[in-house]
Each structure stands twice: as structure tokens, then as C-alpha cells.
C-alpha positions in Angstrom: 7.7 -14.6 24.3 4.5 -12.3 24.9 6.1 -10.1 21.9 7.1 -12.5 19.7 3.6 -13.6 20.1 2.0 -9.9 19.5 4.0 -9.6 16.4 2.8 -12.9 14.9 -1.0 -11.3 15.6 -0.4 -8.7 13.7 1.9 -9.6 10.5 -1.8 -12.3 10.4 -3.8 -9.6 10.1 -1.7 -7.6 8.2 -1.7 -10.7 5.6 -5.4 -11.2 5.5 -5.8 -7.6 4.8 -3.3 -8.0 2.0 -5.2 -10.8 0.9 -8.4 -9.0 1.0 -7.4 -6.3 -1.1 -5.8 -8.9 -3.4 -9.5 -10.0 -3.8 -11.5 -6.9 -4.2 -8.7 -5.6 -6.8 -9.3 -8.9 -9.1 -12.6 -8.2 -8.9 -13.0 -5.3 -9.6 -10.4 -5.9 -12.8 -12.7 -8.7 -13.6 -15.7 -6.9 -14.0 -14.4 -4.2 -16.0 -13.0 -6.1 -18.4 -16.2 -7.9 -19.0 -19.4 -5.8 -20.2 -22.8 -7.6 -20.3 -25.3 -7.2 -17.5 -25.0 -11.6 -16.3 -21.6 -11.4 -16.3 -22.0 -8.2 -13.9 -24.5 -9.5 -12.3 -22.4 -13.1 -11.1 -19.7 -10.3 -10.1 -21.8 -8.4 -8.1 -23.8 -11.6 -6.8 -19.7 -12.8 -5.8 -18.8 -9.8 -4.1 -21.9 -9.3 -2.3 -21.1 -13.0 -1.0 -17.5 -12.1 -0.3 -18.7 -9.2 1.7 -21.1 -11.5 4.0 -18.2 -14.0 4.6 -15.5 -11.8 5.2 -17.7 -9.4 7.9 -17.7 -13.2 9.4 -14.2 -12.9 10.0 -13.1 -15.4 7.1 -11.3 -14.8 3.5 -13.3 -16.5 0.8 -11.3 -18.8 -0.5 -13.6 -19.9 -3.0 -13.6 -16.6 -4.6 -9.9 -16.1 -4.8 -10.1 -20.1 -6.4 -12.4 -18.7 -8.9 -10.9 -15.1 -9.4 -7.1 -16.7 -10.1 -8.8 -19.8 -12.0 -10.5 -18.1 -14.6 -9.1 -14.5 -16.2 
């Protein structure tokens, strides 16, 4: 049970560092497709945000809403 249980920890962290890549690749996509220094600026302003949240232990959903929403 206790290693059923260990390998359910780590395929979650496992995802959540998928999903964080996921994140910081679109991003990153995002900004250099787009030149003009507001548009770079909401990116950085994002990521910056992203950063805070995710050293809080939590996956912005809000950016991965906004990343997927609009291309």
C-alpha cells in the first residue's frame, strides 16, 4: 500500500513539473512571437507572477487559461 502510495507522490510531481515546463515553453513562444515593448512587458509582468505563485507551491492556472486561450 505504502508503495503504491510513494508512486502516486511522485508521478504528481512529476506532472506538475510537466506542467510547469508546459507553461514557461508557451511563454516564452509567446513573447517571441510578439515584438513591442507592452506586450513584453504583460509577459514579463505574467511570468514574474507565475514565478511568485509557483515558489508557493501552486501551478498558475490562470496563466495556463490565458497562455492556451489566446495564441
Amino acid at each position: 500500500m505504502s508503495e503504491k502510495k510513494q508512486v502516486q507522490s511522485i508521478s504528481k510531481k512529476l506532472g506538475m513539473g510537466l506542467m510547469l515546463m508546459l507553461v514557461g515553453w508557451l511563454l516564452v513562444k509567446r513573447q517571441s512571437r510578439r515584438t513591442g515593448k507592452v506586450a513584453s512587458k504583460l509577459v514579463a509582468r505574467q511570468r514574474e507572477a507565475a514565478a511568485r505563485k509557483i515558489d508557493r507551491g501552486r501551478v498558475p492556472a490562470a496563466v495556463v487559461r490565458a497562455v492556451r486561450g489566446r495564441h
